[in-house]
N, C-alpha and C positions, 0 to 999 in steps of 0.2 A: 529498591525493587522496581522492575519495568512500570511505567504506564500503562494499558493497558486502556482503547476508546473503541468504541464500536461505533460504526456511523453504517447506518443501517436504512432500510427504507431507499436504495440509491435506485433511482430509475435505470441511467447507464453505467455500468461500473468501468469501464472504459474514458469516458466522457469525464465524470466525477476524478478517476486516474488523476488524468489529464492536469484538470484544474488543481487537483493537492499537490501534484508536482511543483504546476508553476507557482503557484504559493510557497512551500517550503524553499524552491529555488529562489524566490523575491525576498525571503528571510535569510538567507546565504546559511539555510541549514545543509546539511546532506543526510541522503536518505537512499534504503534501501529496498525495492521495491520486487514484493514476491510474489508467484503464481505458478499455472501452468504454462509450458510451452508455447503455446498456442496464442492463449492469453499475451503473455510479454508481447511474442510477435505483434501481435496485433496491435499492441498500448505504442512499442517502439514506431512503427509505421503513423501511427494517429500523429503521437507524439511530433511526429517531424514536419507533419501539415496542419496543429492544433490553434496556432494562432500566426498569423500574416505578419503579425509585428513584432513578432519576440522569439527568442530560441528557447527551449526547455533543455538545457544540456543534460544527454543523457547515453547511456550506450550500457547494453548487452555485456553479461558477465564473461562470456567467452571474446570479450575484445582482449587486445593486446596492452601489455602490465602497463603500459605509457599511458594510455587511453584510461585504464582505470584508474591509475592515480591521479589522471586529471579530470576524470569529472566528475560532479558531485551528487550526480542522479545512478544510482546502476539496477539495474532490470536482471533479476539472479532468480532463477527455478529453484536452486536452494541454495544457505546463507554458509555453509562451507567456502572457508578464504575469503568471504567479506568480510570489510573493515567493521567494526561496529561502530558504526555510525551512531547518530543519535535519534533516527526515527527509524522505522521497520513499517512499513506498508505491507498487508495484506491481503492479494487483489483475488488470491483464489482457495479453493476449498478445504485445505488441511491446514494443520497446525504447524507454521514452521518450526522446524528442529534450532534448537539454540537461540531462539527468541530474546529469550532472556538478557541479550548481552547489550541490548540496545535499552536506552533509558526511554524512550516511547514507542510505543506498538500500535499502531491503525488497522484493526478489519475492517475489512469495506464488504459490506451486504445488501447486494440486492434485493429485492420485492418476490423475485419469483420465489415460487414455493420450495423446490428445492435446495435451492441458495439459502434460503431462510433458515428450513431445516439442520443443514449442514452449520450454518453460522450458530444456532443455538447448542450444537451438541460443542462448538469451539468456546462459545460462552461459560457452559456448564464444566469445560475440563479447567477453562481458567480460574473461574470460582470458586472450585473444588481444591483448589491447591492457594486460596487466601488470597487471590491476587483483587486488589480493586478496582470496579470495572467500572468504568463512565458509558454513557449511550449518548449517542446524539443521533435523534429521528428525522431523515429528511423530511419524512409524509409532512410532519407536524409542520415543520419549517413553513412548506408552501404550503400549507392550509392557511397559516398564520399571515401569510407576504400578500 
């Protein structure tokens, strides 16, 4: 059965992206990284100026079949013809379709209220069908650091 974590509390869901990327990238996992349109845009562009000293290899699910087979980051609005990888990121507000096929799932939830709201109604569909959920609270984090 998938994993299933919520990391919630995220100041920039953007920024936060970012840094899970280059971690699961420093662990030579692959991962696939879901949202809206908008959103990826945005993560892909960050993504290519995120740090001065390292590359986060990643690229857009409409690149060409060469390019997705070689890298191990890919930015898909939906998980139709991705690989099932072994993490599933999710950076925006619905529940992706086929979830399931990946052995870990990350929602990433920001602070604002909406964002919250929507992440609790994805919490509550996951719960409902037995799956076990872990939390991990940024607030807490830096209250605690």
């Amino acid at each position: 059965m998938t994993e299933i974590e919520f990391h919630f509390n995220v100041p920039d869901k953007l920024l936060y992206g970012c840094r899970l990327l280059r971690k699961v990238h420093r662990n030579g996992i692959k991962a696939v990284v879901t949202a809206e349109p908008g959103l990826l845009g945005e993560l892909d562009q960050l993504l290519w100026q995120f740090s001065p000293t390292e590359f986060v290899p990643h690229c857009l699910a409409t690149a060409s079949a060469h390019s997705l087979a070689a890298t191990p980051l890919l930015l898909a609005e939906r998980l139709d013809g991705c690989p099932p990888d072994s993490v599933l990121i999710n950076l925006g507000q619905t529940i992706p379709g086929d979830f399931e096929r990946f052995e870990r799932f990350i929602e990433v939830v920001s602070g604002h209220d909406e964002d919250r709201l929507l992440g609790r109604g994805r919490w509550k569909h996951y719960k409902d069908r037995g799956y076990a959920l872990k939390q991990h609270d940024l607030a807490a984090n830096r209250e605690s650091a």
